[in-house]
C-alpha positions as CSV (number, residue, x, y, z in Angstrom):
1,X,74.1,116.5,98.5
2,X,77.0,118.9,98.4
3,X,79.7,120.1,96.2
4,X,83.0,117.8,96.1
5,X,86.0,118.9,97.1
6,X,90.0,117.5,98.1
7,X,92.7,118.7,99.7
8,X,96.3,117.1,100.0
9,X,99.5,117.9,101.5
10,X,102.9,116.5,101.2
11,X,104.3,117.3,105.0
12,X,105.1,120.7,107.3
13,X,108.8,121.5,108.2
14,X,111.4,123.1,107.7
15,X,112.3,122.1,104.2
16,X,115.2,124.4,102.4
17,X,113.8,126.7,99.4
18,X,115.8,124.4,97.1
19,X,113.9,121.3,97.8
20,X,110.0,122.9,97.5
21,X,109.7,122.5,94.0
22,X,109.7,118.5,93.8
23,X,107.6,118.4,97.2
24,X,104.8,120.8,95.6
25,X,104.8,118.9,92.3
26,X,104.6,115.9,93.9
27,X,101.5,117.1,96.0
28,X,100.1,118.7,92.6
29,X,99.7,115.3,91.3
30,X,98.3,113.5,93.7
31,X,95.3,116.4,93.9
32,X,95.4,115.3,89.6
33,X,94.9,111.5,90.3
34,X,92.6,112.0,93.8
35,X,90.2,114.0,91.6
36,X,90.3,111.9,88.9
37,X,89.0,109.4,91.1
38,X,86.5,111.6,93.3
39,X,83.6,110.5,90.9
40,X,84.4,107.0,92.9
41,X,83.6,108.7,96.2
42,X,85.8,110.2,98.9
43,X,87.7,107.1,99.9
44,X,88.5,106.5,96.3
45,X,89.8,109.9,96.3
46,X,92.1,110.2,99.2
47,X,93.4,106.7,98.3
48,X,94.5,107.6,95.0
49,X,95.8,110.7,96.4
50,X,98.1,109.3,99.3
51,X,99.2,106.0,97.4
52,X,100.7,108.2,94.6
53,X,102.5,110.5,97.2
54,X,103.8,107.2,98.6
55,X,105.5,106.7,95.5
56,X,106.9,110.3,95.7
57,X,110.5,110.2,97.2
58,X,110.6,113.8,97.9
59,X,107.7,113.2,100.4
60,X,108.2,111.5,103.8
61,X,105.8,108.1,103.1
62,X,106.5,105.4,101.1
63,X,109.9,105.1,98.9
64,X,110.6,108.6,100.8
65,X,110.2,107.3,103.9
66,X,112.7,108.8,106.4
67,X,114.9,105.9,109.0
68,X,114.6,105.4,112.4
69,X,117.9,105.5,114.5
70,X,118.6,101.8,113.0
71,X,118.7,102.7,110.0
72,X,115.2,101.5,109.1
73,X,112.3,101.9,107.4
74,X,109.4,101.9,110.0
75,X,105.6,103.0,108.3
76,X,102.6,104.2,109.8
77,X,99.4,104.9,108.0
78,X,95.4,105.7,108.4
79,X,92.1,106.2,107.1
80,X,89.1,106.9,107.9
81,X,85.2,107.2,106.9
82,X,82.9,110.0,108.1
83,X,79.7,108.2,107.3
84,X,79.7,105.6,110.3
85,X,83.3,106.6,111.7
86,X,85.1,103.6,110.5
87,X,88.7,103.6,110.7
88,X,92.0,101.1,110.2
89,X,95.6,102.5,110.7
90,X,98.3,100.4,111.4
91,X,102.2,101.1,112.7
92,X,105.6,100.6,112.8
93,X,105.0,98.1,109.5
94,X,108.6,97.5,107.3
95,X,107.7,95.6,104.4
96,X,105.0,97.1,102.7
97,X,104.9,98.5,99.4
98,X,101.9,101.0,100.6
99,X,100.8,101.0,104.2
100,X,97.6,102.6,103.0
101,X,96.3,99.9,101.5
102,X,96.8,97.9,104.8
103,X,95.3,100.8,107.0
104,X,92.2,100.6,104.4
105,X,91.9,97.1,105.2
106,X,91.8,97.2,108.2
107,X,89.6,99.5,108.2
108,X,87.2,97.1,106.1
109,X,87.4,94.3,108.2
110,X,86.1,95.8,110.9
111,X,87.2,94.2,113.5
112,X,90.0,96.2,115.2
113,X,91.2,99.9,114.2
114,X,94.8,99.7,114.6
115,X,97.4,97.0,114.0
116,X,101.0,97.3,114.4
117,X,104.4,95.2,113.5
118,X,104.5,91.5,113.2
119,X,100.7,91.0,113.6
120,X,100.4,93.9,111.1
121,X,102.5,92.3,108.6
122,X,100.9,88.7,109.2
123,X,97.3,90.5,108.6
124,X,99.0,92.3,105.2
125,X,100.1,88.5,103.9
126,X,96.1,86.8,104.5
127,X,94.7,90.1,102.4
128,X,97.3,89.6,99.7
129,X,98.3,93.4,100.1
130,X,101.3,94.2,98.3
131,X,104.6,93.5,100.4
132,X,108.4,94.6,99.2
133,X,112.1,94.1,101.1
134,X,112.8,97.0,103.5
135,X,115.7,97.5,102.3
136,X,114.2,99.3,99.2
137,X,113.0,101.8,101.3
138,X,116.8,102.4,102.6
139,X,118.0,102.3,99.4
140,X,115.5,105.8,98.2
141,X,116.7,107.1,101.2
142,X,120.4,107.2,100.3
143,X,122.0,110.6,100.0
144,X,118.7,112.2,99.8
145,X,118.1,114.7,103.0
146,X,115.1,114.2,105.1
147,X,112.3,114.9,103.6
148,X,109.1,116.9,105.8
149,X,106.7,115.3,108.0
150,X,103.6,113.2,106.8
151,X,101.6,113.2,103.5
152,X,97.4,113.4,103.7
153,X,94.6,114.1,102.0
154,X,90.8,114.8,102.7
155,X,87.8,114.5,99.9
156,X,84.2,115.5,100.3
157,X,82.2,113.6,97.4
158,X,78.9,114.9,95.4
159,X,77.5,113.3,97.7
160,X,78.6,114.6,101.3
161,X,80.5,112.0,102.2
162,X,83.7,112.7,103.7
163,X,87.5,110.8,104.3
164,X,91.0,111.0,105.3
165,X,94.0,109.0,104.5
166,X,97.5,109.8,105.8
167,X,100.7,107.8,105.5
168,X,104.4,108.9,107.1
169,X,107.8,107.5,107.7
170,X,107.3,109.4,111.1
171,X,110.6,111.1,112.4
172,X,114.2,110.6,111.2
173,X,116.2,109.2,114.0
174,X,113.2,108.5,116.0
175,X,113.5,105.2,118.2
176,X,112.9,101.6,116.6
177,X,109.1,100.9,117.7
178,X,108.1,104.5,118.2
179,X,104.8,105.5,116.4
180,X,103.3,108.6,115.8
181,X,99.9,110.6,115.3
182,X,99.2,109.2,111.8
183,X,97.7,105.8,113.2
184,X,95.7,107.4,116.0
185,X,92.2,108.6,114.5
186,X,91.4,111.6,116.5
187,X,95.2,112.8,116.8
188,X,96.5,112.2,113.1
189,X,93.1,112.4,111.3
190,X,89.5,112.3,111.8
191,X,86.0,111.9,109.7
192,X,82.8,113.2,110.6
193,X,80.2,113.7,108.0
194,X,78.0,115.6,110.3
195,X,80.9,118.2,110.8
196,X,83.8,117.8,108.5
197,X,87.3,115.6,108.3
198,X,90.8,117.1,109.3
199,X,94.6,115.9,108.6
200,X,98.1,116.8,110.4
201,X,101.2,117.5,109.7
202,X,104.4,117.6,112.2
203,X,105.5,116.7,115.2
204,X,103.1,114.0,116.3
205,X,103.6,114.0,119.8
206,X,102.1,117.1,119.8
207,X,99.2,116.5,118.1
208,X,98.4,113.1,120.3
209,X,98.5,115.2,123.4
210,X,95.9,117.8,121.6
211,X,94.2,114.7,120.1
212,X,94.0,118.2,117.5
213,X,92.2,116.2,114.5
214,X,89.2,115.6,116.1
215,X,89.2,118.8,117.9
216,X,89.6,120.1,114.7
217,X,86.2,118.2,113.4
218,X,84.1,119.3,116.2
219,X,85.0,123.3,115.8
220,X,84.0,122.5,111.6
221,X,80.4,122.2,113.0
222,X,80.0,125.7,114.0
223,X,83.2,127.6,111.9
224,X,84.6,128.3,108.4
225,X,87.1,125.2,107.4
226,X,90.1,128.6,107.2
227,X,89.0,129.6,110.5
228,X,89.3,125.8,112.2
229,X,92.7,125.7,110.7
230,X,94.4,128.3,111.9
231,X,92.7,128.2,114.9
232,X,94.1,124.6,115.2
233,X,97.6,125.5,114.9
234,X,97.5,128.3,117.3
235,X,96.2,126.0,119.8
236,X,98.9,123.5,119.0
237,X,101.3,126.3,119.4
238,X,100.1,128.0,122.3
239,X,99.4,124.7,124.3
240,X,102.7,123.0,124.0
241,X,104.8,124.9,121.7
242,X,104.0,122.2,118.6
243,X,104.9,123.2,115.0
244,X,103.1,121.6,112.3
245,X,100.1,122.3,110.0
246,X,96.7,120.8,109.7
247,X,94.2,120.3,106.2
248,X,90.7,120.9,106.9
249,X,87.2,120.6,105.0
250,X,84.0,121.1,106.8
251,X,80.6,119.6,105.0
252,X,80.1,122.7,102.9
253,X,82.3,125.1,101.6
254,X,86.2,125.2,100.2
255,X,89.0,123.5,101.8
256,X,91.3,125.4,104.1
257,X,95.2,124.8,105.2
258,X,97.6,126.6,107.8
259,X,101.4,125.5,109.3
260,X,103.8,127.4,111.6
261,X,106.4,125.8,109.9
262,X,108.9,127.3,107.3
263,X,107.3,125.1,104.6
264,X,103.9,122.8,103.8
265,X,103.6,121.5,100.4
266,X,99.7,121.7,100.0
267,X,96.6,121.7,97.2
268,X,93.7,121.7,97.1
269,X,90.5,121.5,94.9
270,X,86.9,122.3,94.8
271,X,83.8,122.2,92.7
272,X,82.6,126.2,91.6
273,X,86.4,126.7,91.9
């Protein structure tokens, strides 16, 4: 058994000083409904936590979702269990409300880990997941400047468990098709309840070719969830020159966070806090 504990974070960047107050408030309530919901177990938490950041346009997943060089709206979003590694993620989706939901059931049938586009969107309609008209998502964009990269959160439960969710519009301007980190368990995110559970934030490219998530995890076996973090983004830095941040909670012991960038929008709670 262990202490519970959450952390969340609303995307690493280089957001202006102006624009930090609604990202952090945003952030601030999704740690208020995640732990709400931690009594439910990790998954509950993380879910409650990302969906409402999904409805946060100041954050860069859902309604704040940034375009692609189209003009459109293109989702990615994963989660994943420490217990018996399960994951779901799925990319480049358009039409749904919250690609979470879709990534977490995925995840619970079981029967592949990632799904992306049409056959993403066909899976969404036989679960009866909640779909909506892209163009709602172009329509919160309008005027509004890009928000940062990614939204996450990781949750520990009374009882050791451990999870991530993470959700993104990915990159403005990026190419029509492209998908990121935040799909790819191991780059994006990653669960292990015999080590700990780790979210990114940033450029994703970067963190594919460090596959830094679950090198993240492995390092929580052995060191202090602040050490893994910043030890995580100095690898990503001093390896290729990435900018980003990264969430981490190990089995025991507080949450930790640490970016390179100018900005991350981050909280965290845990129990004996």
């Amino acid at each position: 058994m262990g202490r519970a504990a959450l952390i969340v974070h609303g995307g690493a960047g280089d957001r202006p000083a102006a624009q930090r107050a609604s990202s952090q408030a945003a952030v601030e309530a999704a740690l208020e409904a995640g732990w709400a919901a931690i009594a439910g177990g990790a998954l509950a938490a993380v879910m409650a936590a990302v969906r409402l950041m999904e409805d946060a346009p100041p954050l860069n997943a859902g309604l704040g979702a940034c375009l692609n060089a189209d003009g459109e709206a293109e989702l990615d979003a994963g989660v994943m269990l420490g217990d018996d590694l399960r994951a779901g993620a799925v990319g480049a989706v358009r039409d749904l409300r919250h690609p979470v939901d879709l990534a977490r059931a995925v995840m619970e049938d079981g029967r592949h880990v990632l799904l992306v586009g049409e056959g993403a969107a066909r899976f969404a309609a036989e679960r009866g997941i909640e779909r909506c008209d892209p163009a709602l998502f172009v329509a919160a964009r309008a005027g509004a400047p890009p928000p940062a990269d990614t939204v996450g959160a990781v949750a520990r439960d009374a009882g050791g468990h451990l999870a991530v969710a993470v959700s993104t519009g990915g990159i403005a301007g990026k190419r029509p098709g492209r998908v990121g980190d935040s799909p790819l368990p191991g780059a994006g995110f990653y669960a292990d309840d015999e080590a700990g559970a780790a979210c990114g934030t940033g450029v994703g490219e970067g963190f594919i070719r460090t596959v830094l998530c679950h090198r993240a995890v492995e390092r929580l076996a052995a060191s202090a969830a602040a050490e893994v973090a910043e030890e995580g983004i100095g690898h990503l830095a001093r390896r290729i020159g990435g900018r980003g941040g990264l969430i981490v909670l190990g089995r025991q012991g507080p949450p930790a966070a640490a970016w390179n960038t100018a900005h991350m929008a981050w909280a965290m709670r845990h129990e004996g806090s």
